[in-house]
C-alpha positions in Angstrom: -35.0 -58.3 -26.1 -32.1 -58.3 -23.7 -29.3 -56.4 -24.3 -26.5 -57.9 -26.3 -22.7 -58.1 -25.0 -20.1 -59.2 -27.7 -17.0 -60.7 -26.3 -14.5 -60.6 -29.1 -11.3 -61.7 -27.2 -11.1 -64.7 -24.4 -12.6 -64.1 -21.1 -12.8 -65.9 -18.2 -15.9 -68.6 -17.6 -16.7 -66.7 -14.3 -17.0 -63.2 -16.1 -19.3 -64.9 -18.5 -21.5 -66.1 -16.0 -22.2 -63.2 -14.3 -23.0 -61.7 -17.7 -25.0 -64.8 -18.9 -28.6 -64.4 -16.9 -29.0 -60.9 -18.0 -27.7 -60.3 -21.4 -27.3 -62.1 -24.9 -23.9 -63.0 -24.9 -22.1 -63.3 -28.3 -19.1 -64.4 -29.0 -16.7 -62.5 -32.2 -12.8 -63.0 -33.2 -12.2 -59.5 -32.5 -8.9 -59.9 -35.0 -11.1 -60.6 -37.8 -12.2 -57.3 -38.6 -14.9 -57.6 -40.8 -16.6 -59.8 -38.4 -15.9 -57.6 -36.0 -18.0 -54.7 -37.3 -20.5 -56.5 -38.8 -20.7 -58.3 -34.6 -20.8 -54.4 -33.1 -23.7 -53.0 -35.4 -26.3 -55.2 -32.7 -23.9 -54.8 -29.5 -24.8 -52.5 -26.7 -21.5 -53.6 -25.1 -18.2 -55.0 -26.6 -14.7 -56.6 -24.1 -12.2 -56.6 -25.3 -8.2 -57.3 -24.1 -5.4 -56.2 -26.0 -6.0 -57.6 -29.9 -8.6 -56.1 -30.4 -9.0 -51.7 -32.1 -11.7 -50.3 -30.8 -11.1 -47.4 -32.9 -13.6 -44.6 -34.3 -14.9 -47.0 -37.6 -15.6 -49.6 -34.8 -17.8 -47.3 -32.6 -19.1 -45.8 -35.4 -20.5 -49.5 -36.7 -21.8 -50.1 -33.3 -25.1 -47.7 -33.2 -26.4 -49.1 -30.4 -23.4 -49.6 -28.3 -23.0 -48.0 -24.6 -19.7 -49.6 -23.1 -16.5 -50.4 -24.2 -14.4 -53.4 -21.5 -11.1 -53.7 -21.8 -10.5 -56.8 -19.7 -6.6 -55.1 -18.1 -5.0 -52.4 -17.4 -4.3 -50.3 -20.5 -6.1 -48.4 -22.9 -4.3 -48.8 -26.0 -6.2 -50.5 -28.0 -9.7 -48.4 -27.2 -9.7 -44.5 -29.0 -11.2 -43.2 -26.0 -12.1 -39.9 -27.5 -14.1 -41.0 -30.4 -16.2 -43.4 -27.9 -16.4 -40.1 -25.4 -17.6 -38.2 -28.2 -20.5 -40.5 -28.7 -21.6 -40.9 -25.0 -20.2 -44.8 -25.0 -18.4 -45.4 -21.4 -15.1 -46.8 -21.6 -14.4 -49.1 -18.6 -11.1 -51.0 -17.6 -9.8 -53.1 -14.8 -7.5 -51.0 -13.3 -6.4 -53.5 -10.7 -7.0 -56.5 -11.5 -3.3 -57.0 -11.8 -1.9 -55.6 -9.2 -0.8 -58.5 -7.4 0.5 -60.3 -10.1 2.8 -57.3 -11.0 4.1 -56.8 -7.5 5.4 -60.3 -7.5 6.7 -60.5 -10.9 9.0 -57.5 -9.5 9.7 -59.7 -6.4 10.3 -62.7 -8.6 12.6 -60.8 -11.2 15.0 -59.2 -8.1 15.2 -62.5 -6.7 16.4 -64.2 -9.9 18.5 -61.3 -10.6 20.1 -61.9 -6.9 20.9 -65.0 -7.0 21.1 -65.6 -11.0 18.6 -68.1 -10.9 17.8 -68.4 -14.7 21.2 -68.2 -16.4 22.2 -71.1 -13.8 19.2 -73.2 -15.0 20.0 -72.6 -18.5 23.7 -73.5 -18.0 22.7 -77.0 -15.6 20.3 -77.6 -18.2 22.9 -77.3 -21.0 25.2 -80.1 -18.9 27.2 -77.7 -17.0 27.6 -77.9 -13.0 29.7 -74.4 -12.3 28.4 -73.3 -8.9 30.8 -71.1 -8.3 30.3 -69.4 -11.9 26.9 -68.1 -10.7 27.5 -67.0 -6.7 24.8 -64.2 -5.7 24.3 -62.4 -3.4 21.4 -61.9 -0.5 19.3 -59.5 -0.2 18.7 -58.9 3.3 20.4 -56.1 5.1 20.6 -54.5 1.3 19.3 -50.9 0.7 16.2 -51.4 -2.2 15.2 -48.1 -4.2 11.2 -48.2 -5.2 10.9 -45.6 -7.9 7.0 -44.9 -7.6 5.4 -45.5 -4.7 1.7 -46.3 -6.5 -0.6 -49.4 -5.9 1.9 -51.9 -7.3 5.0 -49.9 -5.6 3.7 -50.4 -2.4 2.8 -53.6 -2.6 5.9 -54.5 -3.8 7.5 -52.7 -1.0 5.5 -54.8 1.5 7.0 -57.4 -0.2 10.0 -57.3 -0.3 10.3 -55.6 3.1 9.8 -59.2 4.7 13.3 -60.0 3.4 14.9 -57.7 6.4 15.7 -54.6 3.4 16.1 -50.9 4.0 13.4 -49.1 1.8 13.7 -45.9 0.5 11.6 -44.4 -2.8 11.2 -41.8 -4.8 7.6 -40.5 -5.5 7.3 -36.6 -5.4 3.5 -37.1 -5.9 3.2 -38.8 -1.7 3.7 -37.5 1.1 6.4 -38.3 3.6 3.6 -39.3 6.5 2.1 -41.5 4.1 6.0 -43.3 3.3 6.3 -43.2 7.0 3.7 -45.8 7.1 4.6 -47.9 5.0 8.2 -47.9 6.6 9.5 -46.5 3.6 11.9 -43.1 3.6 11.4 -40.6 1.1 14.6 -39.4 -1.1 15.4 -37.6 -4.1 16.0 -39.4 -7.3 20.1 -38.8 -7.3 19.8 -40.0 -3.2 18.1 -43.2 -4.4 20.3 -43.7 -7.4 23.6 -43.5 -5.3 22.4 -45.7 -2.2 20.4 -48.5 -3.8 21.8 -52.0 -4.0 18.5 -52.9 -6.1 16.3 -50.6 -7.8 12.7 -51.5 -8.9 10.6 -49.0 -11.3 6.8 -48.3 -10.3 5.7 -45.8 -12.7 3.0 -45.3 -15.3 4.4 -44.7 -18.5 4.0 -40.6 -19.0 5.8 -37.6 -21.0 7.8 -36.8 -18.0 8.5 -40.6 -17.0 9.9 -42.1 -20.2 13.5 -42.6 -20.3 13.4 -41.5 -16.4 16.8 -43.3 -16.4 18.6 -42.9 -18.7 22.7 -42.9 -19.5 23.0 -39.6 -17.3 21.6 -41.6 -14.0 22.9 -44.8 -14.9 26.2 -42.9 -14.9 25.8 -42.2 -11.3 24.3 -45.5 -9.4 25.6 -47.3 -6.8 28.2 -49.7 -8.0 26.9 -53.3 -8.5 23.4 -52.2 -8.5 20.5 -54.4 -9.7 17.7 -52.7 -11.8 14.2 -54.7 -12.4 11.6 -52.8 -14.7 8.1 -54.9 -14.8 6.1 -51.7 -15.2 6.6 -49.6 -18.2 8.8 -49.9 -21.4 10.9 -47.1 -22.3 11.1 -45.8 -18.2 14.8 -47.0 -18.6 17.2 -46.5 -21.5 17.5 -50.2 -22.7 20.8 -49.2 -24.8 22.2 -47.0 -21.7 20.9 -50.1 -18.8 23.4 -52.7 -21.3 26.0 -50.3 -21.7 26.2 -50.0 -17.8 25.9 -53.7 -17.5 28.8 -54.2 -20.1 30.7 -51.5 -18.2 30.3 -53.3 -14.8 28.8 -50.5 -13.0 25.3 -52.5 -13.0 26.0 -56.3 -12.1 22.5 -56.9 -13.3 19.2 -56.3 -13.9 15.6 -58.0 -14.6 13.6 -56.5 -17.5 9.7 -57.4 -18.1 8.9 -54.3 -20.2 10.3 -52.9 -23.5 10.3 -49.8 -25.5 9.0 -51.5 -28.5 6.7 -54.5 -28.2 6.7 -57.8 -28.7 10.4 -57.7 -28.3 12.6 -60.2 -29.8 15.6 -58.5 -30.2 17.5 -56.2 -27.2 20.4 -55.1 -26.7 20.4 -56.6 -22.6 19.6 -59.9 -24.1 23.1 -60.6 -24.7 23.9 -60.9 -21.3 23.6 -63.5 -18.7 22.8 -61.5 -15.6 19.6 -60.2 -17.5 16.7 -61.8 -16.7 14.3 -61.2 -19.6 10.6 -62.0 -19.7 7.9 -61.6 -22.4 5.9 -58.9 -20.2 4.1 -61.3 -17.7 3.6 -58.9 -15.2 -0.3 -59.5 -15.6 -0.1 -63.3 -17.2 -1.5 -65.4 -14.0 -4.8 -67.0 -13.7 -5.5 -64.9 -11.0 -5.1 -61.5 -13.0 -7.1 -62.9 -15.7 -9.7 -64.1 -14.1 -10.1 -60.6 -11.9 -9.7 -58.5 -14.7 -12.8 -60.4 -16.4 -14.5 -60.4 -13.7 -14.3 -57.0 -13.1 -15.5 -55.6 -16.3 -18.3 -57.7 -16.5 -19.5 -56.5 -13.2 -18.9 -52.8 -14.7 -20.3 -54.2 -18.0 -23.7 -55.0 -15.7 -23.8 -51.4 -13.9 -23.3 -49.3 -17.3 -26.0 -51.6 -18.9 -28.5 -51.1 -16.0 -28.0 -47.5 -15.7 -26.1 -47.6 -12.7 -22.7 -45.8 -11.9 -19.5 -47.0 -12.9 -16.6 -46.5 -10.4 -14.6 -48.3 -13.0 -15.5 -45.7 -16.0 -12.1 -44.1 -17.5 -14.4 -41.5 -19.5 -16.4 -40.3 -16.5 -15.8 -36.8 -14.9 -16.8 -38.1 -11.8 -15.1 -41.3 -11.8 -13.8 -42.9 -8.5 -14.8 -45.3 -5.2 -18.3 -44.0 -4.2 -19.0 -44.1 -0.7 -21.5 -47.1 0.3 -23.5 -44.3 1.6 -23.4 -42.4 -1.3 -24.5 -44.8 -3.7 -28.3 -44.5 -3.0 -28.3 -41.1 -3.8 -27.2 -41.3 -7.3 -30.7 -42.7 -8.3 -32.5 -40.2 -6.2 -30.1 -37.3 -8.1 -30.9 -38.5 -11.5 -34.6 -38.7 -10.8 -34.6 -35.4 -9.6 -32.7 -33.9 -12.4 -35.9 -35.5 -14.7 -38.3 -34.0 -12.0 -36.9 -30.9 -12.5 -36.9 -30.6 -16.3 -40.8 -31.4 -16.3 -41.8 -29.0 -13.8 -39.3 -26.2 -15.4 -40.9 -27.1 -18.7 -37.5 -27.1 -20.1 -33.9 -26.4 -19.9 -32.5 -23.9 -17.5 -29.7 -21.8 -17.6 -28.4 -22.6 -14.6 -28.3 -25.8 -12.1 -27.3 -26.2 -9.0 -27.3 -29.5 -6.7 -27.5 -29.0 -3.1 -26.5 -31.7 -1.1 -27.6 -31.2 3.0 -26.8 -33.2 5.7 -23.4 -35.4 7.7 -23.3 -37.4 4.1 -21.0 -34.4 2.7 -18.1 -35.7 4.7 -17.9 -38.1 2.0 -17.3 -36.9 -1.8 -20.5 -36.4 -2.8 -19.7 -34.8 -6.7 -21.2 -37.8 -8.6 -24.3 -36.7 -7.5 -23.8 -33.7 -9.9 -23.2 -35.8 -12.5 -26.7 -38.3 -11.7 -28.5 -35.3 -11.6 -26.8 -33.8 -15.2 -27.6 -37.2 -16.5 -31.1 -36.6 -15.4 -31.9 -33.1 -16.6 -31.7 -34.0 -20.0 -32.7 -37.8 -20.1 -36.2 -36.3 -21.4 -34.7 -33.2 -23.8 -32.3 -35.1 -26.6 -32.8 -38.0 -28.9 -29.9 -39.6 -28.1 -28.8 -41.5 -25.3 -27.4 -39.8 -21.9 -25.0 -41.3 -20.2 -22.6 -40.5 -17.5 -20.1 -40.1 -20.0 -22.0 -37.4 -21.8 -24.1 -35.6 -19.9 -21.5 -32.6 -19.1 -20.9 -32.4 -22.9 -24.7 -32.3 -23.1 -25.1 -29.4 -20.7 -21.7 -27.9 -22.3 -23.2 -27.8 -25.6 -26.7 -25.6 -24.2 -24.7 -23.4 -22.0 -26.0 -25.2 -18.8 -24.0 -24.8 -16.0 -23.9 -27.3 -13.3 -22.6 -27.0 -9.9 -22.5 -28.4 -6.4 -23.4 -26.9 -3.0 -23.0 -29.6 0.0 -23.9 -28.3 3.1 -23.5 -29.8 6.5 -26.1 -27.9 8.1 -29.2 -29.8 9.6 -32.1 -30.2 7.2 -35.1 -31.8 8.3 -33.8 -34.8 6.6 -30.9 -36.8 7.4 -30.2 -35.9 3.8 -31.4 -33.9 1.9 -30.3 -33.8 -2.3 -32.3 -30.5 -4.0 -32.0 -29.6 -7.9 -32.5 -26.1 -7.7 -32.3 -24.1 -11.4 -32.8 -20.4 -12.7 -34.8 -20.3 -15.9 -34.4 -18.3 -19.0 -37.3 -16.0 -17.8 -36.1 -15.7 -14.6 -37.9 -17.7 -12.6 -36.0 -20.3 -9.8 -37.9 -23.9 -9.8 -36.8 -26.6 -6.8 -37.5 -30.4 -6.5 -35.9 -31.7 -3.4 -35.8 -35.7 -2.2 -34.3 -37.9 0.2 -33.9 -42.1 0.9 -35.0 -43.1 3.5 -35.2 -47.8 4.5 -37.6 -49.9 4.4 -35.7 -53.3 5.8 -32.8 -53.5 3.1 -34.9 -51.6 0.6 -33.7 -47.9 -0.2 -37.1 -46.1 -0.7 -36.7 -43.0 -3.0 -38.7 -40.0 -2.2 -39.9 -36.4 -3.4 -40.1 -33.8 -0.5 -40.4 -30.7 -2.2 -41.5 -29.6 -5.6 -41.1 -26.1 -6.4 -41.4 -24.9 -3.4 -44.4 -26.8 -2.0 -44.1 -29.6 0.9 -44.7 -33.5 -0.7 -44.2 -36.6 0.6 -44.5 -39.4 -2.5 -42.1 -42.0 -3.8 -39.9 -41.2 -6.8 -40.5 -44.1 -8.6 -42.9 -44.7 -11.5 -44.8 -41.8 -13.9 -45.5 -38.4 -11.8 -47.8 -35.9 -13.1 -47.7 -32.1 -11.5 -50.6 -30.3 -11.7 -50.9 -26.6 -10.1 -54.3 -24.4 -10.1 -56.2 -22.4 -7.6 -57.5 -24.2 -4.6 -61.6 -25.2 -4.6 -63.4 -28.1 -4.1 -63.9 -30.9 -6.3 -60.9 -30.6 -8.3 -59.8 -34.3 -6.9 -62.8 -35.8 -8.2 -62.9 -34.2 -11.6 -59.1 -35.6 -12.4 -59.9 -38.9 -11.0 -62.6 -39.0 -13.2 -61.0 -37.9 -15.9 -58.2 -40.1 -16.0 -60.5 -43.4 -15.1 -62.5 -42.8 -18.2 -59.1 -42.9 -20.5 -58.3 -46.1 -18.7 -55.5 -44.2 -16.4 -55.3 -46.3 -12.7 -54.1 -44.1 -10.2 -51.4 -45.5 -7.6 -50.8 -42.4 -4.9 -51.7 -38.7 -4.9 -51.3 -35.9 -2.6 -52.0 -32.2 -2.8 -50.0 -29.6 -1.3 -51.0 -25.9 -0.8 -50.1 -23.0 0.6 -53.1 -21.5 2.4 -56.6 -22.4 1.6 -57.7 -21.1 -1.6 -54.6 -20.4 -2.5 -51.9 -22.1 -5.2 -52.2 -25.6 -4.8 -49.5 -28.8 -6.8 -51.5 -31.5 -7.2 -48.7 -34.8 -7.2 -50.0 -38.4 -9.0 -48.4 -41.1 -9.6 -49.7 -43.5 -12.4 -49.1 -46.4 -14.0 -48.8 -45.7 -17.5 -48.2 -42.7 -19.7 -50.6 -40.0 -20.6 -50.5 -38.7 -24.1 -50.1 -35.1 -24.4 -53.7 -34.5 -25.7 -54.4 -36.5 -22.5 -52.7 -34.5 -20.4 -53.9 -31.0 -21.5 -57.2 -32.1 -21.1 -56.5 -33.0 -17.7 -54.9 -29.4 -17.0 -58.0 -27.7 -18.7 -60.4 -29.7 -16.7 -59.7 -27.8 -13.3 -58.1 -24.6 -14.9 -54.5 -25.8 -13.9 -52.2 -22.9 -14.6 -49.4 -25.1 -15.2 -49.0 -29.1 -15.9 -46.3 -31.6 -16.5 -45.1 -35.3 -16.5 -42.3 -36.7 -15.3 -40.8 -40.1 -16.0 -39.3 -41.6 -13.3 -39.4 -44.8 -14.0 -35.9 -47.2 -13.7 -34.5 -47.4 -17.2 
């Protein structure tokens, strides 16, 4: 049975198509809310936009769930800590808008300037007063960008095409990276004072909300402009049309309120306000990208893969292209290692070797967390609650990336101190076969391999002699067991020997101890390495 993906809101026909070939796709009015959880109690994944609580009842009703899409930018509408708390990865399309917000600030400073929609109104309403609504231009005019984020920059690129001075206020970049973008760096006051049009970039935070306010309104530049199409509540609505009133603002251009929907403000009483219903992300582009893109994360979360995308993941972020086929290799080695330690250890450590550690490399801490306890807990582990996981048993987890030389162009080793004291290793590296990433074991507790990472291992160790290969062939033929690859590794003759199989089906534990007693193996495992 595939996997089942409810859409409860609208998405776009692209998204559903790349969603279509893999999964069940079902389709719930995410505003009826009976339907709703009655819809979730078979979903493995539910999108959503901005209609529809995803709250604690709603995961809670979905026991089978692993993702939560919210097709935009915010979160609102998903209670990320009660989907955290049950290992369910929230994703959003963080942007997916981008564009569309940049040029709705464009758009609202240009209307503002040259007072574009009170003019239509007026023509529209059988007057012809040209001279009632003179702008003015903007080029040669100083324009403040409060925030310097993805949309502030691409608004600055903008807008610096219409010949402005730029200047912004972002204490969170540095000036190099302003210097770039042909933007100068000021203080908040600086920018208040010089701008001839100010344009707000920020996220919506405790320290951002009401960021202007009747104190800084009290000391702008007279005859500013102000457009706001990222955040309600960054600017003072009251104090913005009390400035406006007073003349010391000749206008402004508002997306975002306080309080939403908005039907009533007090800047909606005047004509040099341009006021819009918060289509910052309403094109068909924006739509379209932000379905798109959580239904590509939707895929990756339901295959098992890493989410970049993932708002609940510690190690969240743009992985490297040449990271990414290491994360499989990690997790397998982290369910190598729990079947050769026999269990949990007190202590983890993942070492990654080799010229890959000029890239961020700390997901592959995480893949390998994910790993160590894929085989020890009922429930699901995901990247989301893997740390908890480990949290919970008093594991700790780090990461050791080394550039020196290994033997391998790269080299990933689990490497864990037991509750007894003893240290256990597994060790693996990719290497290419055409455009096929082959997975493979190198080391397994301290003994040299060379076998694929893929499929149902079993690790048996005992004391070197002859005929031991025969006897577990034997034994594992007669229980219908085919054997696919097999190497044995010692470290002197007689001596300790790991005996490595892979096979193509799982052995029972009666099976397996059998197989151990057989040859007088002093220690045996199984390890499932299969892709889920």
């Amino acid at each position: 049975m595939n996997p089942v993906v409810l859409i409860a809101e609208e998405l776009a026909p692209a998204a559903i198509e790349v969603l279509a070939h893999d999964f069940d796709v079902r389709h719930v009015d995410g505003t009826d809310r009976p339907a709703l959880l009655s819809a979730l109690s078979e979903a493995d994944a539910v999108i959503v936009r901005s209609a529809t609580q995803i709250d604690a009842e709603a995961v809670a009703a979905a026991p089978r769930l692993k993702v939560v899409a919210r097709a935009g930018v915010g979160l609102d509408n998903v209670e990320v800590p009660a989907a955290t708390a049950r290992g369910v990865m929230v994703v959003n399309a963080p942007t997916s808008n981008i564009v569309s917000a940049a040029e709705q600030a464009v758009a609202l400073l240009l209307a503002v300037a040259r007072n574009t929609a009170s003019a239509s109104s007026a023509l529209k309403a059988g007057e012809w007063k040209r001279s009632k609504y003179t702008g003015v231009e903007v080029q040669g005019k100083t324009v403040g960008v409060v925030g310097l984020g993805r949309i502030g920059v691409l608004f600055a690129q903008r807008i610096a095409a219409f010949g402005t001075r730029l200047i912004a206020y972002d204490p969170y970049i540095q000036p190099a990276r302003a210097a770039q973008l042909g933007v100068r760096l000021v203080g908040l006051e600086e920018l208040l004072r010089e701008s001839d049009f100010i344009s707000i970039h920020l996220p919506k935070t405790p320290e951002t909300v009401g960021l202007i306010g009747e104190k800084e309104l009290a000391i702008v530049k007279p005859g500013v402009r102000i457009v706001n199409a990222a955040r309600g509540g960054l600017v003072d609505e009251q104090a913005l049309a009390d400035a406006i009133a007073e003349g010391r603002v000749a206008g402004a251009g508002v997306d975002v309120y306080s309080k939403e929907p908005c039907t009533s403000s007090p800047l909606f009483a005047f004509d040099n306000v341009v006021a819009t219903p918060h289509l910052g992300a309403s094109t068909h582009e924006a739509q379209d990208k932000a379905g798109l893109a959580v239904a590509k994360s939707v895929k990756l979360a339901l295959q098992g893969e890493f989410v970049p995308d993932a708002v609940n993941v510690q190690a969240g972020g743009v992985v490297a292209e040449d990271v990414r086929p290491l994360l499989p290799l990690a997790e397998k080695l982290g369910r190598a290692f729990t079947a050769v330690a026999g269990g949990v250890a007190a202590s983890v450590t993942v070492e990654v070797r080799g010229e890959i550690v000029s890239h961020d490399v700390s997901v592959l801490k995480l893949a390998a967390t994910k790993g160590l306890f894929s085989s020890v807990v009922e429930e699901q582990v995901t990247y989301v609650n893997a740390p908890h996981l480990a949290a919970e048993r008093g594991v700790e987890v780090t990461l050791a990336a080394l550039a020196e030389t290994a033997e391998q162009p790269t080299l990933v080793t689990v490497r864990g101190a037991l509750p007894d004291g003893r240290t256990v290793s597994v060790s693996g590296t990719v290497t290419h076969s055409g455009a096929r990433d082959v997975l493979k074991l190198t080391e397994v507790d301290g003994f040299d391999v060379e076998i694929g990472a893929e499929g149902i291992l079993l690790f048996l160790r005992y004391a070197d002699r002859p005929g031991v290969v025969g006897t577990v062939g034997t034994l594992l033929g007669e229980s219908g067991i085919n054997i696919a690859a097999m190497q044995v590794a010692r470290r002197e003759a007689g001596g300790e020997t790991l005996m490595t199989l892979t096979v193509d089906q799982a052995l029972g534990a009666e099976l397996l101890t059998s197989a151990a007693e057989s040859i007088g193996a002093t220690a045996a495992s199984a390890a499932d390495l299969r892709d889920e």
